[in-house]
Structures are given as structure tokens and as C-alpha cells.
N, C-alpha and C positions, 0 to 999 in steps of 0.2 A: 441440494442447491449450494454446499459449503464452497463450492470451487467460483460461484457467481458472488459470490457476498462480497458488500462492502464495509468499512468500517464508518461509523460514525460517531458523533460522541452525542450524550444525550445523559442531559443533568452533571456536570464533569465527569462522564463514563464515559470510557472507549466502547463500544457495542459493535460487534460484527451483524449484521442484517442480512436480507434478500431483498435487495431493491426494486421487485417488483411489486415489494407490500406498498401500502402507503406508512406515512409518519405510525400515525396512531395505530398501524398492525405492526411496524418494526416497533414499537415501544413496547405493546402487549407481548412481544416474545422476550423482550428484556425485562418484564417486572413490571413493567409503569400502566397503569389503566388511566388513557386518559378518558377525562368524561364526554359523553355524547348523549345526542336527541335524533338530531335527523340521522344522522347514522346507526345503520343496521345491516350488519353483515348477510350480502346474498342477497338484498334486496333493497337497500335504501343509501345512498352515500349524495344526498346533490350541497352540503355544504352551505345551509339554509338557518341553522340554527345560530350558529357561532359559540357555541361551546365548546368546541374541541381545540381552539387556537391554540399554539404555542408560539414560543421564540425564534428565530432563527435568526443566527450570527449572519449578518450583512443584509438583512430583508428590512425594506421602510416599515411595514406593517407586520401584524400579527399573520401569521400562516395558519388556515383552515388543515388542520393536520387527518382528515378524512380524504380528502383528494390528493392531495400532496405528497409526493413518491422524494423516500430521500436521493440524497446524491452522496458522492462520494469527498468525504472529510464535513460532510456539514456537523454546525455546533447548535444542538437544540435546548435548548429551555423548556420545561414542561409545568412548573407551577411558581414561576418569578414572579413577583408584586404586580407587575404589568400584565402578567396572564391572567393570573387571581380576579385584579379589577375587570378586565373585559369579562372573565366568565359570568364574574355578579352581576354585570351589568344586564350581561344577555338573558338570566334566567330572571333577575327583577322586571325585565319589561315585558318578559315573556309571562310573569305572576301578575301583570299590570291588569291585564285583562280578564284574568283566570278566576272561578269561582272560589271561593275560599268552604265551600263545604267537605274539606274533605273529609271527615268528624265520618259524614253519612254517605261518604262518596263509595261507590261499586269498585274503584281500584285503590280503598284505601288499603294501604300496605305494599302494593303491588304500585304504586304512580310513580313513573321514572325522574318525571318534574320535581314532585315532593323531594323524593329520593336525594336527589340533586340540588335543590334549596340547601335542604339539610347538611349536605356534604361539605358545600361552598361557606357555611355559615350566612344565607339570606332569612333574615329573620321580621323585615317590615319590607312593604311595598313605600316604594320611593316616590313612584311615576302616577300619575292619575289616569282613571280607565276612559279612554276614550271611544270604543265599541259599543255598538247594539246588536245583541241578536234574535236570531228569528227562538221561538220554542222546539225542542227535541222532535225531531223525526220521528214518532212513533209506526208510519205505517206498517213499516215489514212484520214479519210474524218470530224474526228471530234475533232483528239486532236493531239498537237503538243509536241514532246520532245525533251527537249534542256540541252545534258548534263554539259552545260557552265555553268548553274545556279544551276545545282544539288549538294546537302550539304550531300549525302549520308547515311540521317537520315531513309532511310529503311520503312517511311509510307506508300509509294507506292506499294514497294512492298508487304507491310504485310495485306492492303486492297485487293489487287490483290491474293494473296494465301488464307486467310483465310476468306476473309468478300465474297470475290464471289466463293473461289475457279476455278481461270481460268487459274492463273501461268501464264500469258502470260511476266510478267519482272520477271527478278534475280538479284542478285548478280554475278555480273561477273569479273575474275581476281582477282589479291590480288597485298596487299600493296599499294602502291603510284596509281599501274594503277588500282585499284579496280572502278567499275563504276557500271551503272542499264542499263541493255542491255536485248532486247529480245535474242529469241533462232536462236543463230547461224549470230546475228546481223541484221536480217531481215528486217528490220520495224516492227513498227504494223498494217498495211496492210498485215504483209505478215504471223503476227503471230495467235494466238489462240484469242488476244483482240477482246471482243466483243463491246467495244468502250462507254460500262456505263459512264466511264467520273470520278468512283469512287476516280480513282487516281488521278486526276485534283483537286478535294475536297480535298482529306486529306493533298496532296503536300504544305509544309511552304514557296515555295520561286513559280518561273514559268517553273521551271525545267518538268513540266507537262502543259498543258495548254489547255484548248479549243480552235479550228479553227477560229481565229476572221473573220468573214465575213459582220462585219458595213459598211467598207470601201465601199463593192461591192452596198449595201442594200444605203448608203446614195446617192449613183453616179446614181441607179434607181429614187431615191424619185427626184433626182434633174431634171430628164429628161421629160421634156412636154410632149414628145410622148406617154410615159408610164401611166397606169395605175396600180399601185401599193396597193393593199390591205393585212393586216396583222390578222391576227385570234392569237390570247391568248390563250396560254392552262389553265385548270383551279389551277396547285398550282401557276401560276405565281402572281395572285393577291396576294396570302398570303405572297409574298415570295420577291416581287419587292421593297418593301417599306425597309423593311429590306435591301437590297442589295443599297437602298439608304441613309440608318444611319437611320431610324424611328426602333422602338422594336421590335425586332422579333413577330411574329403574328399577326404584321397591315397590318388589308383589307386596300387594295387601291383600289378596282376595277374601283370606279367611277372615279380617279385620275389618274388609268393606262390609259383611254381610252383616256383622253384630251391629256394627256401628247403626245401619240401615235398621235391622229391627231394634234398638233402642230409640230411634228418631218416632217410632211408632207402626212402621208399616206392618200389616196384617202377615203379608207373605212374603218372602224375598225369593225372587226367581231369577234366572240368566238368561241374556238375550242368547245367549251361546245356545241357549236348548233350538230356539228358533233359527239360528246359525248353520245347527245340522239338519235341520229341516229345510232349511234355504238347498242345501247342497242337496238334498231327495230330490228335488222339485225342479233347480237348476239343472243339476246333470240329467236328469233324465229327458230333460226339456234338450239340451245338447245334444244326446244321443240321438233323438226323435229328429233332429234338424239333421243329424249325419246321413241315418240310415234315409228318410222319408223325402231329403231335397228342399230344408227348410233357408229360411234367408242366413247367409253367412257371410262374414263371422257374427257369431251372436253373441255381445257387451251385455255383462253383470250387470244388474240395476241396484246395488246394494246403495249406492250412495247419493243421497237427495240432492245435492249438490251440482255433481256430475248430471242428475237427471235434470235440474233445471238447465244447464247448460245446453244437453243436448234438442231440449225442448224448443229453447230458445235459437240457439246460433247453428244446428243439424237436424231442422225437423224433418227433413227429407232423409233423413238415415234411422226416424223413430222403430223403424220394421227391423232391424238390429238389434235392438233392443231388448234382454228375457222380460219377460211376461211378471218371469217372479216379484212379489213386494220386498221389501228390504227384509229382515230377523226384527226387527221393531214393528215393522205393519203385521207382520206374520204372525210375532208375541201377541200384540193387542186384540187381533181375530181370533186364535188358540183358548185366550184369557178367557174374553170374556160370552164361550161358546161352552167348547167343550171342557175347560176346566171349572167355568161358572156354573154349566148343567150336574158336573162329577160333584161340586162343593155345595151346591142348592143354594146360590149364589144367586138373592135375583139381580137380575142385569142393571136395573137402577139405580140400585146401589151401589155397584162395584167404581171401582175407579183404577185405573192403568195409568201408573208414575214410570217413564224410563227416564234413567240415567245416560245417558249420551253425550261424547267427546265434540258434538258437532251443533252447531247453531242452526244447520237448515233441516236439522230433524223436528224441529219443532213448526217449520214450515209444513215438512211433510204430513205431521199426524191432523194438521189443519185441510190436507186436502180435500177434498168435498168425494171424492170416491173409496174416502178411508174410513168406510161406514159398516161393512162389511157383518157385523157382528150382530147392528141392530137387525139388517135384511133377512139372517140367519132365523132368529129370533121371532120377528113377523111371519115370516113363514109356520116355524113349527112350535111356536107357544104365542099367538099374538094377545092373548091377555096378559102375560108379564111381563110385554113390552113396552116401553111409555111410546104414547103417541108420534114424537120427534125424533129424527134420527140421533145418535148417540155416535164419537168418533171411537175407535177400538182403543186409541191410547189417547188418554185424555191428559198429559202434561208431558214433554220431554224436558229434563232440566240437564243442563252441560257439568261438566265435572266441575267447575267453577263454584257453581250456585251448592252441586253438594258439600264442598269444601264449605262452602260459608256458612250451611246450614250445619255440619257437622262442628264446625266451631261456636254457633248459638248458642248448642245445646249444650256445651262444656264436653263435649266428648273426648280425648284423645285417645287417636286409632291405633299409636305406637302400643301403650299398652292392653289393650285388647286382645282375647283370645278368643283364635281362629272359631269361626261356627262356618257351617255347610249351610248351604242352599236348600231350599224346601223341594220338594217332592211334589208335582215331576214335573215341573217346567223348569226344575235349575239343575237336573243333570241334563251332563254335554261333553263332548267330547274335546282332546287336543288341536283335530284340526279346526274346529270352533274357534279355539283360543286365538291361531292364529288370523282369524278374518280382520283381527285389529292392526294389522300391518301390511303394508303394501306388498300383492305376492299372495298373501296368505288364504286370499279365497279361490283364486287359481291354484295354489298348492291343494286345499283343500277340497276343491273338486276332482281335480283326477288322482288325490286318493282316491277316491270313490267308483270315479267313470272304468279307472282301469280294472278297479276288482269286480266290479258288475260287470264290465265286457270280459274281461281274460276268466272272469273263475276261478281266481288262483291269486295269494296274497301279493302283496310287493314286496322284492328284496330290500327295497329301503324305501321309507316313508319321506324321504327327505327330497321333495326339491331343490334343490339350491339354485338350478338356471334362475327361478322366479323370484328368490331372497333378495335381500338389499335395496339402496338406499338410491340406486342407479335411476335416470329418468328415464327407460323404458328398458323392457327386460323383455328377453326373445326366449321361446325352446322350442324342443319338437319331441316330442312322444307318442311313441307306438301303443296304438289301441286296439285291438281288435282288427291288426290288420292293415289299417290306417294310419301312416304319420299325424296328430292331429300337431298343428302349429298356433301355437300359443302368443300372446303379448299380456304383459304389464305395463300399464301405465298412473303416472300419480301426478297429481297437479296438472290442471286443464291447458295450459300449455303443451304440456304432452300428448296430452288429447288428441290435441288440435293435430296432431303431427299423424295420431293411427287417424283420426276419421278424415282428416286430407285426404289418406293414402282408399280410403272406403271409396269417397266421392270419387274419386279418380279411377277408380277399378283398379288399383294395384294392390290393392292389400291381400299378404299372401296366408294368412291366419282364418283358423277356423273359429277360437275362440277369444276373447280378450277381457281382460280386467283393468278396469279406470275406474279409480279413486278422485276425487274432487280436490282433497290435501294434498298438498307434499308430504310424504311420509305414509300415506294412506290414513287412518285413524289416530294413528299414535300422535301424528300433529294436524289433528281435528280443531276447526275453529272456535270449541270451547274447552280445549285444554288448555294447563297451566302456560300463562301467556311468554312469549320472548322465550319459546323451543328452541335452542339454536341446531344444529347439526349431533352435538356430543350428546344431547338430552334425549331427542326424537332417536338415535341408535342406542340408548339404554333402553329407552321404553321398549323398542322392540327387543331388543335380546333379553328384556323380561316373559315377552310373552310366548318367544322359543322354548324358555327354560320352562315354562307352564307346561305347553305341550308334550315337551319330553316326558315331566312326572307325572302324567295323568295317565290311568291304565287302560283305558280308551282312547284311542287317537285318530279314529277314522267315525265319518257321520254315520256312514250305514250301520255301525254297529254302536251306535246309539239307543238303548233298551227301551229307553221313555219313548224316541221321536219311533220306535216299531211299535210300543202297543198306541201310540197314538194313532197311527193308520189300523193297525187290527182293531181296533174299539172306536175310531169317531169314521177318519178320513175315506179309508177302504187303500187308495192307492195312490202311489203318483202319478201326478194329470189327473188324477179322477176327478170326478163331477163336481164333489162338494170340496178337493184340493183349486180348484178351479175357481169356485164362490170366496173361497174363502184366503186364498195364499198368493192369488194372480190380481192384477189388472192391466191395465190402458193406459200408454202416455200422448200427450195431443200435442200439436204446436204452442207455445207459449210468447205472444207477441208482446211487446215494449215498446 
């Protein structure tokens, strides 16, 4: 762009720019942060807050430096006594209303508000509160909304309509009672939310928040009676260390597992084991629609997210769908059967803690068909079952809530030495690792499909058509004979664009993969909040660089997930893979 650039000055600097930014992105390339609220890059700029104002030579008023595109020779001011005062102003009235707990608040540390107090020097509320509000939204099962702390800076909502397309929050009322309200005030249990958790990320204060559930998760660790074991999903390695102040993109994996058994859990396992079993049961499921004339293209169900969506706004496309459970439902069925039977585990006892990047996983492990284990268990020992159904994973917490628990406990994971995963739900393979990034479980199956149809290894493991950070990604590979044609897609927006092209009859792909996040897992609704672009592509090229040093890279040749079919399952699609790794999704009305 050096040949379009303008000059302008900004604080008495000449600055050459590209005047297609606005103010406050041509300042960021010259050095200057100014501050913002409603602004958020990629998603939120309506100029709502009034924290970003600055000067501008021949303007009456202060200029919203978020929508505002410089020009050529303009003279900016960026923290003049007149900027100064409006910015305190706007964040005092904005503290006017605001709860003052932040001592015990869920984003303390993390509140962009505080953050900015602090910066401006706001150190008393000036203004007296004139609001009342309704109590916390508790219905959902994975995010909480409290409009005591909301600053009405609209990134909620603007994630919500245009990054997923679900509209489940608006804008509701005007003037003084203006608020973020579902349709008709319902809850979000009650609304169209499919519980991604998107708006928990891009939220500046805890006016959105994920379901903290440590409290219930440390009262298990503490109880003798119990057997408590935890499974890892795979971006949380990329993603935890970050969420603990190391640079975004540092593997911790050997540092996650110690930390985990020092916290107290009995066993530490990897969702990754169930990852490569996902791919047994997936691809074979794929092949069986090729060869036998099954519905296509057939869409991954890994991500709860995405499943609620398409429950909701494509229940006419549920026959699409794999059958498969996510590596979290799969974990909690494996857990608490055939590894509780192998361990003389009785089943009453145990308890299944996953760690997950995502807020609608904890939706998922609540679903009423996620029972799987007790069923098992009724059938072929009904005296060491309790009477009531039992759920196979009984707590999902986000990387969030482990961060905050790993700092309870005085832990730090920098200094820590690497420990392994227990045996054998936490060996797994490379392409496991990558199911944490968009891409990566479509990479990760036809490793597999191809070596089980051709008989004969790949010259390279690498897909690249399906990498990146792109919103939708095309291939085509030779199987067996077959071009099969492939798509990625991440963030339901995208979605929306392959299963258009389904409803339509156009869609030319046999298989597809859709993520619920932008980014797939890596910017999961309960990772470290305010992912920008540079964050969510380290996370992922952490979990590239896993893959490559792992001496397994492919699921079929996974040791554990083979004697677990020679010794529990028998086969894939078989009977008891069937009870135990598949289910059913319904229409889900709002």
C-alpha cells in the first residue's frame, strides 16, 4: 500500500498511513494505542463508547477515532487535556453504574473497563447510579449474563449477528433503559443461542461469562470416595500457558499434565486418545456412505456448537450429519466402561472432569442422551449400578476456569517438569493433536481413509489445501479410485454458506468439516479472551509443531485406540461402537 499512503501528522509527527485504516488503526501503526471499549477489531467498531476520541485540527468536537478514516495533511491530537477529560468522563459514567466487586469478579485481571480506569487515572465514581437491574441469567448450561456489568459497547452483540449469524441478543429499549436482552427476555436457554461462548470472548468486562463449575470439580478432587479423572482436549495445550501469562503459542503439554495431577486428579488422560478413535468410527462411517449410497456430503459432529446450530436453523439437513459423538462424549463412554471395568472402578464412584476450549461443551455433557455408560453398565453388571442414570462426563471446565484453578493452588506451570499422560486413554496420535484447529479433523481423517482404502502409506501427511485461517477451504483427493471433495469451514457464518449450497442441491463435496469458532478450537468460546488474529495463528502453529514431533501421526496406528477394539469394542460400526461412540440429533426449536 506505500504508493496509496498519505501523510499526516499525529501528536507533532509527520506519519505516513494507508487511509483506508481508520484514525485509531493508522495510530497503531505509528506507535500510539489509543484506547477503546466498543471497538474491536473484525467485529465490533459502532463508536458507542466514546473512549477512543481524539483532536482534530478544524473539527467543532472531539472525533470518534474508531470510524473515522484520516485524510490527507490532517493534524491529530491523541492525549491533549481536552482528550484526557472526555475519556474520564466516559469511563466514570460508564463506572457510574458498574458493580464495584471486582476483588471477586470472574474477569478480574482480564476487565478491559478496570484496565482503563487504571490507565486514565479514574480512581472515585463522580456520577450517582441511576439503574436497576433484573438478576444474572443463569439458565444456559454454559454462559452466564449479568447486565449489572454490561458497558453496552455492542461486541456481543455484533459477534452474535454477524461472526455466527444466530441473533440470539439485541439491542433492546432506548435511552437510559437501553440494555442486551434476548427475544422477548427469555433467557438463553430459552433463545436461538447455540452456546459457542463467542460472546464470552469478545465481552470487555463479565457482563457475559462462562458457567464456572471449579467450585463443584475441587469438592469432587477433595472427596476420598471418589475417583476423579480428567481428559485434555487438544488446543488446550496451546492455549493454557497463554491463559497463564507465557506468549501466546507455548506448548505446555508436559507442564499441563503435572500441574493437573498436582491439582489432585486421580488419572490424567487425553481427549486426543478419543480424537483418534473419533477418526476409526468417522472414516469408516464415510467410507460406508461412499461405497453403500449413504446421505452426502456427511458434516463432522465434533463441535457442540455447530450441532446446536444446525439443530436449530437446518434441521432438515440433520441426515448430513456423522452419527459420531464428539472425543469428549466418546472419552466419557470409554471412561467410565471399559477403562472403569479394566481399573475395578465402580461406576459411582468415578467422576470424568474435561478440560475444553469451548463453553457449549458443557452444554453437551448435559444432554439427556449422554448416558451411554450407565446403559452399558445396566445391562451387564446391574448391581454396581446406581439406580439413576449417570452422565459419562460429569463436569466440562473451559481453559479459563483451569487457569484460575491452577493459580489457587499456587501452582506455576512455567516451572514445571514435563510428565506423560497415563496409560491408555492418554496415548494419541499427531493427527489427534491437530483436531484443535480448523482443518485438522479433515486432515486427520483422510490420513486415515486414504491408507485404509489404497493400502499403501502417504507420500506426505500434510494437507495443506485444508490449513489456515481462511473461511472456507476446498480440496479434492483421490481415494480409492474416487475424487472425494472435501470443504472446511469455521465460524457459522460459514456454515451457513456450505449448508445454503446442501438445501439447494449444489453442494459438490462428499465430506465437510464445520467448526462453530472462528479458528476451529484454537478460538474456542472459553479460551484466553480478546484472541485477536496473531494469537489464534500461534495457537495453531503450536499444534502443527506437536504433530510433526510426535512418532505417531496417523489414528489408525494408534496402539491403545487398536487394543481397545481387540479387547472391549470388536470393530468399527460394531454393535457395542454403536451403544457406545454414536448417537441421534433432533430438531431443537426456540
Amino acid at each position: 500500500m506505500a504508493g496509496n499512503e498519505i501523510t499526516i501528522t499525529i501528536d507533532g509527527r509527520n506519519v505516513a498511513v494507508d487511509p483506508s485504516l481508520t484514525i485509531v488503526e493508522a495510530c497503531a501503526t505509528a506507535g500510539i494505542k489509543i484506547p477503546t471499549l466498543c471497538y474491536l477489531k473484525n467485529v465490533s467498531q459502532n463508536a458507542s463508547c466514546g473512549v477512543c476520541v481524539v483532536e482534530v485540527e478544524g473539527a467543532k468536537s472531539l472525533v470518534r477515532s474508531c470510524v473515522q478514516k484520516p485524510t490527507p495533511g490532517m493534524v491529530i491530537k491523541t492525549f491533549s487535556p481536552r482528550v484526557i477529560r472526555a475519556r474520564r468522563t466516559a469511563v466514570e459514567l460508564l463506572l457510574a453504574n458498574h458493580p464495584t466487586d471486582c476483588l471477586s469478579c470472574i474477569r478480574s485481571g482480564t476487565c478491559e473497563l478496570r484496565q482503563l480506569a487504571d490507565t486514565l487515572g479514574v480512581k472515585a465514581d463522580r456520577y450517582p447510579k441511576y439503574k436497576k437491574f433484573s438478576p444474572p441469567d443463569n439458565s444456559s448450561e454454559g454462559i452466564v449474563r449479568d447486565d449489572s456489568k454490561c458497558i453496552l459497547c455492542g461486541r456481543c452483540v455484533a459477534v452474535c449477528a454477524e461472526t455466527q449469524t444466530v441473533h440470539a441478543i439485541a439491542f433492546t429499549s432506548r435511552g437510559a433503559r437501553t440494555r442486551v436482552g434476548t427475544f422477548m427476555d427469555r433467557g438463553l436457554a430459552q433463545s436461538s443461542c447455540v452456546q459457542c461462548g463467542q460472546c464470552s470472548v469478545v465481552c470487555p468486562t463479565a457482563a457475559i461469562a462462562e458457567k464456572d463449575e471449579s467450585r463443584e470439580v475441587f469438592g469432587a478432587l477433595g472427596d476420598p470416595a471418589l475417583t476423579v479423572v480428567v481428559q485434555t482436549a487438544p488446543a488446550i495445550r496451546a492455549s493454557l500457558g497463554e491463559a497463564l501469562g507465557l506468549p501466546p503459542g507455548s506448548l505446555v503439554t508436559g507442564q499441563m499434565v503435572a500441574a493437573l495431577r498436582r491439582l489432585g486428579f486421580t488419572r490424567v488422560f487425553d481427549t486426543q486418545f478419543t480424537a483418534d478413535l473419533t477418526i476409526m468410527e468417522e472414516g469408516s462411517e464415510l467410507l460406508e456412505r461412499l461405497q453403500k449410497g449413504g446421505t452426502l456430503p456427511m458434516i463432522t459432529s465434533c463441535s457442540p456448537g455447530w450441532i446446536n446450530f444446525i439443530e436449530a436453523f437446518y434441521p432438515d439437513l440433520l441426515g448430513h450429519l456423522s452419527t459420531c459423538k464428539s472425543p469428549q462424549q466418546m472419552f466419557g463412554s470409554v471412561a467410565k466402561t471399559y477403562y472403569a471395568q479394566k481399573a475395578g472402578i465402580a461406576p459411582d464412584t468415578m467422576r470424568v472432569v474435561s478440560i475444553m476450549p469451548c463453553t457449549a461443551k458443557k452444554y453437551e455433557a448435559r444432554r439427556p442422551e449422554m448416558d451411554a455408560a450407565w446403559d452399558w453398565w445396566k445391562e451387564h453388571d446391574a448391581d454396581r449400578v446406581p439406580p439413576r442414570p449417570f452422565y459419562d462426563v460429569d463436569w466440562a471446565l473451559t481453559t479459563r476456569e483451569l487457569a484460575r484453578m491452577i493459580r489457587m493452588a499456587g501452582i506455576d506451570i512455567a516451572s514445571l517438569q514435563e510428565e506423560d499422560f497415563d496409560d491408555p486413554l492418554g496415548r494419541s496420535t499427531g493427527a489427534a493433536t491437530i483436531f484443535g484447529t480448523t482443518g485438522g479433523v479433515m486432515e486427520a481423517a483422510l490420513r486415515t481413509v486414504y491408507e485404509i482404502v489404497e493400502q499403501k502409506p502417504l507420500a506426505s501427511l500434510e494437507f495443506t489445501q485444508v490449513r489456515g485461517l481462511e473461511s472456507i477451504k476446498t480440496a479434492e483427493v483421490p481415494v480409492g479410485g474416487i475424487k472425494v471433495r472435501v470443504a472446511v469451514a469455521h465460524g457459522l457464518s460459514n456454515a451457513r454458506v456450505l449448508l445454503d449450497e446442501i438445501r439447494a442441491g449444489r453442494s459438490p463435496y462428499h465430506f465437510i468439516e464445520i467448526m462453530s469458532c472462528p479458528g476451529g478450537c484454537i478460538g474456542g468460546g472459553g479460551q484466553p479472551v480478546l484472541a485477536d488474529l496473531e494469537r489464534k495463528q500461534a495457537r495453531n502453529q503450536a499444534l502443527y509443531r506437536e504433530d510433526q514431533r510426535l512418532a505417531i501421526r496417523k489414528s489408525h496406528e494408534n496402539p491403545a485406540v487398536e487394543a481397545l477394539y481387540r479387547e472391549f469394542l470388536g470393530k468399527p460400526l460394531g454393535h457395542l461402537s454403536h451403544e457406545l461412540l454414536h448417537t441421534s440429533y433432533r430438531p431443537r426449536p426456540f
